[in-house]
GUFI-191219 format. One record per residue (C-alpha): residue in three letters; x, y, z. Coordinates in nm, 2 decimals, always signed. Example, Ala and Ser with C-alpha at 12.3 -4.5 7.8 and 13.67 -1.06 7.14 Angstrom:
# GUFI-191219
<doza = ALA	x = +1.23	y = -0.45	z = +0.78>
<doza = SER	x = +1.37	y = -0.11	z = +0.71>
This chain:
# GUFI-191219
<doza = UNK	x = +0.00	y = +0.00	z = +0.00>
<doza = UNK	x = +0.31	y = +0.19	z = +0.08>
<doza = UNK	x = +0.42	y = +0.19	z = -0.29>
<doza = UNK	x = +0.07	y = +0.31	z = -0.41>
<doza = UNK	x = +0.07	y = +0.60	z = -0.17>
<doza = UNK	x = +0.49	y = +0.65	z = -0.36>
<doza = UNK	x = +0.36	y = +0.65	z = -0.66>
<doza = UNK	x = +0.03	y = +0.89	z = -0.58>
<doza = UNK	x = +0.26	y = +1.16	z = -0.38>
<doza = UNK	x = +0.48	y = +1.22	z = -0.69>
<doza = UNK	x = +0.19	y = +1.25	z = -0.88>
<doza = UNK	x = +0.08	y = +1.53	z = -0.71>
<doza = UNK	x = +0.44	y = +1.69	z = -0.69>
<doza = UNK	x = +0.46	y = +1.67	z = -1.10>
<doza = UNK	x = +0.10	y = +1.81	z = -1.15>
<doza = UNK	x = +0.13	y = +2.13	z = -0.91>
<doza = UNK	x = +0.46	y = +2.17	z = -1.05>
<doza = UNK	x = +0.32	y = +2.08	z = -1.39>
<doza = UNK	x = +0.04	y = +2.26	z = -1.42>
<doza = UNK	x = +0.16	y = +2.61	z = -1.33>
<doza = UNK	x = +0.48	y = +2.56	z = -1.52>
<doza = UNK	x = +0.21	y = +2.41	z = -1.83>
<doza = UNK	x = +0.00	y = +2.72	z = -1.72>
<doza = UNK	x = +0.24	y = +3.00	z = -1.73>
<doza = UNK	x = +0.41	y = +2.85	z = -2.11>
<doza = UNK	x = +0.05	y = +2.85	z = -2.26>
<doza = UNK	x = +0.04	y = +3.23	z = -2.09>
<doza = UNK	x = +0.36	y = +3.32	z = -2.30>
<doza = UNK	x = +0.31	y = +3.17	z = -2.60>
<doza = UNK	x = -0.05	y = +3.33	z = -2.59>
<doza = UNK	x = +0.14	y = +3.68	z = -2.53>
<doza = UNK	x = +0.39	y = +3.62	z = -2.84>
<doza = UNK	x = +0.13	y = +3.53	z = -3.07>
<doza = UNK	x = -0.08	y = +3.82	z = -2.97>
<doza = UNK	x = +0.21	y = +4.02	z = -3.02>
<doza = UNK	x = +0.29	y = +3.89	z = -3.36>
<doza = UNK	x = -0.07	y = +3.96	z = -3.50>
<doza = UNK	x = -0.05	y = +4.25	z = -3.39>
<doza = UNK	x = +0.21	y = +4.40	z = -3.52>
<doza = UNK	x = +0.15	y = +4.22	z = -3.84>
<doza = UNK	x = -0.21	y = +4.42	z = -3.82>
<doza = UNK	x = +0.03	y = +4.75	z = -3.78>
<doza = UNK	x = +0.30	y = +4.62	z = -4.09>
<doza = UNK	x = -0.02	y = +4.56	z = -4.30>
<doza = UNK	x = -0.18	y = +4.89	z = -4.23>
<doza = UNK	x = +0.17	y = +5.03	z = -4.31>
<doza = UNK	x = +0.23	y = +4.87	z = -4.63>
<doza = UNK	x = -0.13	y = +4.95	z = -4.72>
<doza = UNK	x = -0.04	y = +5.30	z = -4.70>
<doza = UNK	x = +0.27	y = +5.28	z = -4.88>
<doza = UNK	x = +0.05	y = +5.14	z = -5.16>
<doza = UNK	x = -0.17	y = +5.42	z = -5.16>
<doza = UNK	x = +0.12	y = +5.67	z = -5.21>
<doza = UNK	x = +0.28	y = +5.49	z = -5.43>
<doza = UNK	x = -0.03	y = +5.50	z = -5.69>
<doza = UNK	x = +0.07	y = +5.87	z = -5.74>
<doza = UNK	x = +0.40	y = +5.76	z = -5.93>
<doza = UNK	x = +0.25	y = +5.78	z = -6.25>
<doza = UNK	x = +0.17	y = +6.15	z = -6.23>
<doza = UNK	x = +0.52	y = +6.25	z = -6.13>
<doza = UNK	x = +0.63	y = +6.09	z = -6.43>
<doza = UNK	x = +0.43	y = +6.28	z = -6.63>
<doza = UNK	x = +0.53	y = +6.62	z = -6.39>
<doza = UNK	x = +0.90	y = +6.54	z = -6.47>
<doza = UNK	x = +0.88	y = +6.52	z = -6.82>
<doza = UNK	x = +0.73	y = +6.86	z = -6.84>
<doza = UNK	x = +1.00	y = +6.97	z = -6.62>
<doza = UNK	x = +1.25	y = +6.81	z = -6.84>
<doza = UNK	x = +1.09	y = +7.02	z = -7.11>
<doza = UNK	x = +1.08	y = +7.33	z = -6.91>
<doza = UNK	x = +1.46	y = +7.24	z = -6.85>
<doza = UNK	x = +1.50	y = +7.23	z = -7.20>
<doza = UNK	x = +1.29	y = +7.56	z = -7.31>
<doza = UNK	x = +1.51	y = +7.75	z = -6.99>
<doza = UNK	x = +1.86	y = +7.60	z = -7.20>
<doza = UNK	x = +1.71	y = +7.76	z = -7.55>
<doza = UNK	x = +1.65	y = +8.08	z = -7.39>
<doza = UNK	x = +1.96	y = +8.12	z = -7.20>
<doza = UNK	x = +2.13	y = +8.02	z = -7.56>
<doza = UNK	x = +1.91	y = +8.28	z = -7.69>
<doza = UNK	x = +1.98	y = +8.54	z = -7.44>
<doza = UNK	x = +2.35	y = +8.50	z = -7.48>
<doza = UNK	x = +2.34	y = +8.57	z = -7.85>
<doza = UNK	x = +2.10	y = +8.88	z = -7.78>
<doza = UNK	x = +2.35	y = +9.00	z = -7.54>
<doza = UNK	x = +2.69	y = +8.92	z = -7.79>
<doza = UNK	x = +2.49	y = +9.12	z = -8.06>
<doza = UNK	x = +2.38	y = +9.39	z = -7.86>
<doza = UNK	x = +2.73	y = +9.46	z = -7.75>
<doza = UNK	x = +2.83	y = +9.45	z = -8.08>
<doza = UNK	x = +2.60	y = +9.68	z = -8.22>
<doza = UNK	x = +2.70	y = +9.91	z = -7.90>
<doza = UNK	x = +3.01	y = +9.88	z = -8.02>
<doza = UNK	x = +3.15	y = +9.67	z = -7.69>
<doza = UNK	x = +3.32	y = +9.35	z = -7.72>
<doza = UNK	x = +3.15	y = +9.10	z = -7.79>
């Protein structure tokens, strides 16, 4: 009888140390998943954002070739201004 009352006391050493122990790794692993979705919720509403931005891409492609064009107009006149101002001084009788 001696060895059934053994055998029932370490029983009931391993299940209240056990259980807690069981207890507290569920409790942990509950946290780290709860962490997890949430900051997958936060990446997603993120990225989601990103997304939105980046739809406007196409318009600045079409804003920087018209300031490619304005680049280019600005070169012509400044050619243009340069020749005005060489004639000019010319005609002032400067060097040119």
């Amino acid at each position: 009888m001696e060895g059934a009352y053994l055998i029932w006391g370490i029983g009931l050493v391993i299940a209240y140390l056990a259980v807690p122990l069981l207890l507290w790794l569920l409790l942990r692993i509950w946290r780290a998943a709860w962490k997890i979705e949430y900051y997958a919720r936060v990446t997603r509403q993120s990225t989601q954002k990103i997304v939105q931005h980046l739809e406007n891409i196409p318009a600045l492609n079409t804003t920087e070739a018209g300031l490619q064009g304005a680049n280019a107009l600005g070169k012509d006149v400044a050619a243009g201004v340069e020749a005005l101002t060489a004639l000019l001084a010319r005609r002032a009788g400067g060097k040119p």
